[in-house]
N, C-alpha and C positions, 0 to 999 in steps of 0.2 A: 814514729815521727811525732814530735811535738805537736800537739793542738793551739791552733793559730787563737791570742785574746781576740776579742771583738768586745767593742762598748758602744754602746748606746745612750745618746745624750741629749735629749730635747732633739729628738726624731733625729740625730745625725750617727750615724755606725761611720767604724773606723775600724779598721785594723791596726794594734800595736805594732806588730812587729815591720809591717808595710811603713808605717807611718815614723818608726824606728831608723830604719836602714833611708828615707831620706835624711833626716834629720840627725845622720852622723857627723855632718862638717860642723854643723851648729853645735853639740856635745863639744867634739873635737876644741872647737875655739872658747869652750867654757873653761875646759879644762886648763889650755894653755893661757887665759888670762890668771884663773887662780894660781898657777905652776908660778906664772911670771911676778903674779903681786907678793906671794906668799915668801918666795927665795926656800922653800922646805920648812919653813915656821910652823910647826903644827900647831899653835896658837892662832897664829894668821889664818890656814887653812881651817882650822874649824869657825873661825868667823865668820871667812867665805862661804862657807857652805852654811850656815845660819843666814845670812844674806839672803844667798839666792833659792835658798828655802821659804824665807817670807815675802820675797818676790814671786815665787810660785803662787805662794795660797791666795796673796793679795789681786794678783792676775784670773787666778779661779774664782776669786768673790766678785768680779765685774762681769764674767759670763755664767754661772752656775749657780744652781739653788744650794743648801747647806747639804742636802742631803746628796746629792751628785757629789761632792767636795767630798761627805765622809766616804760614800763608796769609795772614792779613788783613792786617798790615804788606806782605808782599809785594805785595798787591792797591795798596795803599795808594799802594809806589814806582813802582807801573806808571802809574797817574793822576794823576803831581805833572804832569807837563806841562800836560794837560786842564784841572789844578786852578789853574795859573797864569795861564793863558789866562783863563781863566773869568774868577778874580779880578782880574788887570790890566784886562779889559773893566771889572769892576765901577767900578774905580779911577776908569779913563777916563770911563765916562757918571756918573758923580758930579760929577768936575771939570766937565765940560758943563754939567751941570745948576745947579753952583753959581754958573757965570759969565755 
């Protein structure tokens, strides 16, 4: 069984993956604004995603100290593999699924 994250943030713990699995609808409609701005641009969608990547950190500099902010980027490059995996599956049973 995978080991659940837990972080700790100026006294507040949290569970990722709890806090994850709300915050699916919200993912969900990120995605399908960028799907719908982009039309498949991968030009476009790489902007988007530069966007709401300096959207993120600029939202993290109004609640967190610098060092909170590195932890969690660091966290971040520790799970791009896991995060690839994951998503290429994603890819893959969609393709199945549409054909």
């Amino acid at each position: 069984m995978k080991k659940k994250k837990r972080v700790k943030m100026d006294g507040v713990h949290f569970s990722f993956d709890t806090l994850e699995n709300k915050m699916n609808p919200f993912q969900n409609a990120l995605h399908n604004l960028v799907a719908d701005t982009s039309h498949g641009d991968p030009a476009t969608l790489f902007m988007s995603a530069n966007i709401m990547l300096k959207a993120v950190v600029e939202m993290y500099i109004t609640l967190l100290p610098n060092s909170d902010i590195e932890n969690i980027l660091k966290e971040v490059i520790s799970i791009l593999p896991e995060l690839r995996e994951r998503i290429e599956k994603e890819f893959e049973d969609e393709s199945e699924t549409v054909h």
